[in-house]
C-alpha positions as CSV (number, residue, x, y, z in Angstrom):
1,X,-94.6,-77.8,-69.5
2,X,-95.5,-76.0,-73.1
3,X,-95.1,-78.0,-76.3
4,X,-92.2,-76.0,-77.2
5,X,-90.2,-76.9,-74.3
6,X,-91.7,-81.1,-74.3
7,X,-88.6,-82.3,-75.8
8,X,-86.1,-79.9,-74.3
9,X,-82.8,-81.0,-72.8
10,X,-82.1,-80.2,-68.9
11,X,-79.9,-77.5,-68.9
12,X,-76.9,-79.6,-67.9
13,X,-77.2,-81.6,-71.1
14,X,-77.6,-78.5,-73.3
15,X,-75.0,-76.7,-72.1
16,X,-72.8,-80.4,-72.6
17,X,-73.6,-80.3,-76.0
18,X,-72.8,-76.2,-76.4
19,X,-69.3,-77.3,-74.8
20,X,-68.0,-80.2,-76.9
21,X,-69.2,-77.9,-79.9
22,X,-66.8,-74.8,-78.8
23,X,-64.0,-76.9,-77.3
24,X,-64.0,-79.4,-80.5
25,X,-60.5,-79.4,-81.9
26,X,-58.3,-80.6,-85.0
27,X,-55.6,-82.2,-83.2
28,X,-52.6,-83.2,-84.8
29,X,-50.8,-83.8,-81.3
30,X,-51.0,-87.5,-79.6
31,X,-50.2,-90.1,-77.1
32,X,-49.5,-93.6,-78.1
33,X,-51.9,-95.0,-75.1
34,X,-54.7,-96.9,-76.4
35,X,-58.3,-96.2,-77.1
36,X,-60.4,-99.2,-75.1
37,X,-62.2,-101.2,-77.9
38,X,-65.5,-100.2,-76.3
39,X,-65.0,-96.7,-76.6
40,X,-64.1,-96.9,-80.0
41,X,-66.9,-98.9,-81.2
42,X,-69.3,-95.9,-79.3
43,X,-67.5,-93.1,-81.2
44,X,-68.4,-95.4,-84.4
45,X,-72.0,-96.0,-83.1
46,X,-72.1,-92.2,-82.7
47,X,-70.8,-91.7,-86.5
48,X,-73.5,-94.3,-87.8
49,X,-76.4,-92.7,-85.9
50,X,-75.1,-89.1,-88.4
51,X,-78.4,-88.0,-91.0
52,X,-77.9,-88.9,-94.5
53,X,-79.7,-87.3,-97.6
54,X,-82.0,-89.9,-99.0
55,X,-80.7,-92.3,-96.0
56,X,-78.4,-93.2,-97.7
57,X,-75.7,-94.1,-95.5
58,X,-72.5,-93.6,-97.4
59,X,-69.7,-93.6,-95.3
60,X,-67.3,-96.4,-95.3
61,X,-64.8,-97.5,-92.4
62,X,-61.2,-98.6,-92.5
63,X,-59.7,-99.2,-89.1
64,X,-55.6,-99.4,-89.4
65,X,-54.4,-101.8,-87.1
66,X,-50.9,-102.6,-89.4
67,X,-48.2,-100.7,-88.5
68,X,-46.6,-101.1,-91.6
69,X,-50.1,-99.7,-93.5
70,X,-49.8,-96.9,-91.2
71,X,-46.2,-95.7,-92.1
72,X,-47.2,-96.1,-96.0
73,X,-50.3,-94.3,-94.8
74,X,-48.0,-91.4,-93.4
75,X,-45.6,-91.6,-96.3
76,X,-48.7,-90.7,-98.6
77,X,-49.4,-88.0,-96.4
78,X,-45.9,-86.7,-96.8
79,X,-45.3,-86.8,-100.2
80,X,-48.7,-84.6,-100.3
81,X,-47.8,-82.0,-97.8
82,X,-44.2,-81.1,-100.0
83,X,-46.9,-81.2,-103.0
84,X,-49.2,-78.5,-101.4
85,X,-46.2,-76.6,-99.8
86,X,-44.8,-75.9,-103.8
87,X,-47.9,-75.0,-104.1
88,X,-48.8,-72.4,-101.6
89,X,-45.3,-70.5,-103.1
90,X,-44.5,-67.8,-101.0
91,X,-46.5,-69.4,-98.0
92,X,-44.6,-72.5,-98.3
93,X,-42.2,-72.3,-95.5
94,X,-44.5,-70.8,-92.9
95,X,-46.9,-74.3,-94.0
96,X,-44.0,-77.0,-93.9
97,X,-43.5,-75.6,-89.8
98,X,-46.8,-76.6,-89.4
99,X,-47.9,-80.1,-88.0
100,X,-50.6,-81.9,-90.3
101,X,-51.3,-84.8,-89.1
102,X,-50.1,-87.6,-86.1
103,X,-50.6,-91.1,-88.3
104,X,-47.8,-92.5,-86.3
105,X,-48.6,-91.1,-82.8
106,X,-52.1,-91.9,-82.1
107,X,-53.7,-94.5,-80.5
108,X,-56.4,-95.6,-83.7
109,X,-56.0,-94.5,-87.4
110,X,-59.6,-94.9,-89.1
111,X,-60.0,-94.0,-93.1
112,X,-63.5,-92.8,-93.5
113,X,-64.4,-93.1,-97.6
114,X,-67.8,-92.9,-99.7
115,X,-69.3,-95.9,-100.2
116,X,-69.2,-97.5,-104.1
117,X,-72.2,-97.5,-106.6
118,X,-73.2,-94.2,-105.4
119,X,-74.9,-93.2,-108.5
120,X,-78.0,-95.8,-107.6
121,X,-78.9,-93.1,-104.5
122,X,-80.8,-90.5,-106.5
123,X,-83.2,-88.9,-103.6
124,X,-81.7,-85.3,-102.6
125,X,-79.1,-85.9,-105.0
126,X,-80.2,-85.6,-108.4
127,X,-79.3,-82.0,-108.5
128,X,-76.8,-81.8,-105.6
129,X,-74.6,-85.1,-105.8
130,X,-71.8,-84.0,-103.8
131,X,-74.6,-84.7,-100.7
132,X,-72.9,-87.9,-100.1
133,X,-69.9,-86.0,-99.2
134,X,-72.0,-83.8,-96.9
135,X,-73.5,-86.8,-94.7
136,X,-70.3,-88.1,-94.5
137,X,-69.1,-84.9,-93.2
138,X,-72.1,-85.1,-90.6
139,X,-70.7,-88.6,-89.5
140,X,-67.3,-87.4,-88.7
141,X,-68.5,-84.7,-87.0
142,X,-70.8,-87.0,-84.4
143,X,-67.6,-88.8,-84.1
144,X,-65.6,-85.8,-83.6
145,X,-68.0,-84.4,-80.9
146,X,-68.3,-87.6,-79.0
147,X,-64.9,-88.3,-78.9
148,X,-64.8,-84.7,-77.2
149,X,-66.9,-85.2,-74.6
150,X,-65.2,-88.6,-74.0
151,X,-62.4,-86.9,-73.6
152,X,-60.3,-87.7,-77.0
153,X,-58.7,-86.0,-79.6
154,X,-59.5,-86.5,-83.2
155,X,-57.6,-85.1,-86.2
156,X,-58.9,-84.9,-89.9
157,X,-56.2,-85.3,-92.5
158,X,-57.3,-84.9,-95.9
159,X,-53.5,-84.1,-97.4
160,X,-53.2,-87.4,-99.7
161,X,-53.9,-88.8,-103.3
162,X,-56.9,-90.0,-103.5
163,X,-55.7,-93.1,-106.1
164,X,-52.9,-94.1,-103.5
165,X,-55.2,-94.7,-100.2
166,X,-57.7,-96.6,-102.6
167,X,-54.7,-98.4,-103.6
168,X,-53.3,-98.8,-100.4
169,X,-56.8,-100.1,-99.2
170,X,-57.9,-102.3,-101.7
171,X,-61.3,-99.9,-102.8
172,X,-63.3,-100.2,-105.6
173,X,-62.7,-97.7,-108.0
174,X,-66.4,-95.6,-107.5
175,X,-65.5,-95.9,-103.6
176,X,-63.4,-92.5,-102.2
177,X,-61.3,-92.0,-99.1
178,X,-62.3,-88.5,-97.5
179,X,-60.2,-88.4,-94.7
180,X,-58.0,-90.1,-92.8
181,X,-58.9,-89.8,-89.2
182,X,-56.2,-89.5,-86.0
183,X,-58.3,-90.3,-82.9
184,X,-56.5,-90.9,-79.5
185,X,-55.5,-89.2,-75.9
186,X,-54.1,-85.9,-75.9
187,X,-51.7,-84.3,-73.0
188,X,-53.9,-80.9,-73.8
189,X,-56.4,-79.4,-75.9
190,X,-55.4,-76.9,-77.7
191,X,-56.9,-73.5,-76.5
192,X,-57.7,-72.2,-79.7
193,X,-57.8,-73.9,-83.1
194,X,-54.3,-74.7,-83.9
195,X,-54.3,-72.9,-87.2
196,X,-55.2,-70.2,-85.1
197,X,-52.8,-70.4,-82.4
198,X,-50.5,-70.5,-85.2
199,X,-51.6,-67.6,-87.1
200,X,-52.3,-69.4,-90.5
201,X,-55.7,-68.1,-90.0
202,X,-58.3,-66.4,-88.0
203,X,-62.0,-67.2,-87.6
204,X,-64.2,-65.1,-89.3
205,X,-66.9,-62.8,-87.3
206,X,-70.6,-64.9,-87.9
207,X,-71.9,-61.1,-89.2
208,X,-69.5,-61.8,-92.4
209,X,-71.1,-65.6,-92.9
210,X,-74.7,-64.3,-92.2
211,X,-77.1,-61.9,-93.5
212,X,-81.0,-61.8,-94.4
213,X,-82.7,-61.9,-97.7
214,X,-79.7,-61.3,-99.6
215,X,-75.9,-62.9,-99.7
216,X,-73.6,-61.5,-97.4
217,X,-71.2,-58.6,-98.0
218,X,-67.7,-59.7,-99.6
219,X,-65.3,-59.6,-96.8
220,X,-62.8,-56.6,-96.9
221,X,-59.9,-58.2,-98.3
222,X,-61.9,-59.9,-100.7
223,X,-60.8,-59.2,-104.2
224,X,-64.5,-59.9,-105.3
């Protein structure tokens, strides 16, 4: 075996990983059967084991296990989905048809937030701060894939003011909720994103994201 190929996968495991990466979805559509406390804490473990610039480590869990915290939770939500539908004007009606979020279907409800006294991590972050956000975004990813291949759905709802989950939660004031995650089993997975399937959006071809020694071209209907 060459040095390049020492630490390969088997091709079984590779293509695995290739699979929960294309069949990943945002759900937004739930059971209410439970996710086995063992299973949970993996998809944690999995979330935990994410890089972090400077290892920093700034990702905060909040496991919901009040039902009453949940429906204030999901009221939040709410009052921030009629927010963003005045805002979206003429798209407003086509958004308000569109499911955001299952808070009050799923089996767990987890609040994922930066950690407090952030501003003490300075390694990779002195010019870039916003880094924290980004290795927080690599730990619900893990979580996201692993809960995948385990054969869960997992939602991301960021729709809510930021000052009522801290309120809700009891954070410090430097600590920030990111997103408030729906994780549970799922009669389907959707085929294609949902967003997608709706026709709120399309996924752009990787040629308009890529390019070499230069920035991409501006998409067509840019108005760049």
């Amino acid at each position: 075996m060459t040095e390049s190929t020492s630490h390969r996968f088997s091709d079984q495991e590779i293509a695995a990983v290739y699979r929960a990466i294309r069949e990943r979805r945002d759900m937004r559509h739930f059971t209410d059967a439970p996710v086995p406390a063992e299973q949970l804490a993996r998809l944690i473990g999995a979330a935990h084991d994410a890089p972090s610039v400077g290892f920093m480590q700034p990702w905060r869990f909040v496991r919901v296990t009040d039902r009453a915290i949940r429906v204030a939770l999901h009221d939040i939500v709410e009052t921030e989905r009629l927010a963003t539908a005045e805002a979206l004007n003429e798209r407003a009606d086509e958004f308000m048809r569109l499911k955001v979020q299952g808070i009050l279907d799923c089996g767990e409800v987890l609040i994922v937030a930066l950690m407090e006294n952030r501003e003490r991590h300075i390694f990779g972050r002195r010019t870039l701060p916003e880094m924290d956000l980004a290795s927080v975004a690599c730990a619900i990813q893990n979580m996201w894939l692993a809960a995948r291949a385990e054969g869960l759905g997992m939602g991301w709802v960021s729709l809510f003011d930021i000052a009522a989950v801290q309120r809700l939660f009891h954070m410090p004031a430097d600590a920030k909720p990111v997103a408030v995650l729906c994780l549970g089993h799922v009669e389907r997975f959707y085929e294609k994103p949902m967003l997608q399937e709706e026709g709120w959006a399309q996924r752009l071809s990787i040629s308009s994201c890529v390019d070499e020694n230069r920035w991409p071209a501006p998409l067509a209907d840019s108005d760049e």
